[in-house]
N, C-alpha and C positions, 0 to 999 in steps of 0.2 A: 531919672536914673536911680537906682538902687543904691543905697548905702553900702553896701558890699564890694562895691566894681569899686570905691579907693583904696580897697585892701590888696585888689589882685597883683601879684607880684612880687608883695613885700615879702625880705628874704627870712628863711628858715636857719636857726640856729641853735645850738645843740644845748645848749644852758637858758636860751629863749630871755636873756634878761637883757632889755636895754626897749626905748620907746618904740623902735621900728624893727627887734630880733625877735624872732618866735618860734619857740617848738609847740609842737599841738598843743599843750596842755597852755602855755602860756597864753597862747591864741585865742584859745576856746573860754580861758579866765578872762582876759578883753574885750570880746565879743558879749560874753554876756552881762559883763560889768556895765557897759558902753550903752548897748542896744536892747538889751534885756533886763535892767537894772535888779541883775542877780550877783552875788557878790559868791565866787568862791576860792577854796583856800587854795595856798601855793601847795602844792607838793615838791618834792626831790624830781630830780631828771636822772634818774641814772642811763651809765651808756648801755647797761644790760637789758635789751627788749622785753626778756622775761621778765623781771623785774618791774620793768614798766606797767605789762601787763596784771601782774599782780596787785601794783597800786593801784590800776585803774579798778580792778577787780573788788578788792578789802578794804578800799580808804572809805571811814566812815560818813564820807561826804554823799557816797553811791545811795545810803539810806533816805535820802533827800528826795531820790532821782526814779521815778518810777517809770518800770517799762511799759513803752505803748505799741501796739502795732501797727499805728500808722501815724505818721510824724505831721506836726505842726511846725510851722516858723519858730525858728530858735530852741527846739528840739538837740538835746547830745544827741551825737550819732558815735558809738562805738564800734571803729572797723577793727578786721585782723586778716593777718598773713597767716597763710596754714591754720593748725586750729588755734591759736596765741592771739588775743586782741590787744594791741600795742599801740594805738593809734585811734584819735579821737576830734570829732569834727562839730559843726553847726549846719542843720537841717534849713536849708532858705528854701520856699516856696516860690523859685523862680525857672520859669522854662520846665513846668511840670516837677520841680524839686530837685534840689540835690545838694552836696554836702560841700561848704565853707570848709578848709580844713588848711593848714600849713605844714607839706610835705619836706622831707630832706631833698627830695630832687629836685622838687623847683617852687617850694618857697608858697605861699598864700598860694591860691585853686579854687576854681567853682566845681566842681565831676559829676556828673548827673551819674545813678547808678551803672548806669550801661558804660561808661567812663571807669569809673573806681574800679571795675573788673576786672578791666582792660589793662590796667596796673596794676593788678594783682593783688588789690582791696576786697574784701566781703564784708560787709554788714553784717555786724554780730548782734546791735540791736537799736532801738531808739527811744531816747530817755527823755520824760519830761521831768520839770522841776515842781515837787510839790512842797510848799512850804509845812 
């Protein structure tokens, strides 16, 4: 069994602080901490999407993070709603790929692309980590 399937379920939370609450960025900072021994910084959680978007966008951590076009295991996956990417996941290599991520509707998620759409996700792109 995958390391992953003990995560599925675990509930989404809008500050993401505490051992088992998580907003994406929390999530994706555990995930790679854990399974990817990458270590990255906290940012702000604002409730503004935009806003989020923008950190995701300008925080100098993103120089780190170089885009690929086709995604490895433990891979950022930067999604977005409309054209705003607000929303940020882990590339797993499982059942043809798809993205680890913890949503406000229902909390940790495996979605294979064809999934994410279907909820109104796009892939805006897929980052690896280059030291």
């Amino acid at each position: 069994m995958h390391w992953a399937a003990a995560m599925i379920g675990l509930p989404w939370s809008p500050h993401g602080r505490g051992p088992d609450l998580f907003n994406c960025w929390e999530f994706v900072r555990m995930v790679q901490a854990q399974h990817f021994g990458r270590g990255l910084p906290d940012i702000a959680n604002p409730e503004d999407t935009l806003a989020m978007g923008r950190i995701f966008r300008d925080h100098p951590e993103r120089r780190r993070w170089v885009k690929v076009d086709v995604p490895q295991e433990g891979d950022c996956v930067l999604l977005r709603r409309s054209r705003h990417p607000i929303h940020v996941g882990v590339w797993l290599a499982l059942d043809g790929g798809g993205v680890l991520h913890c949503a406000e509707d229902s909390g940790v998620v495996f979605q294979r692309p064809d999934a994410l759409r279907l909820n109104g996700w796009a892939i805006e792109g897929f980052y690896r980590f280059s030291p």
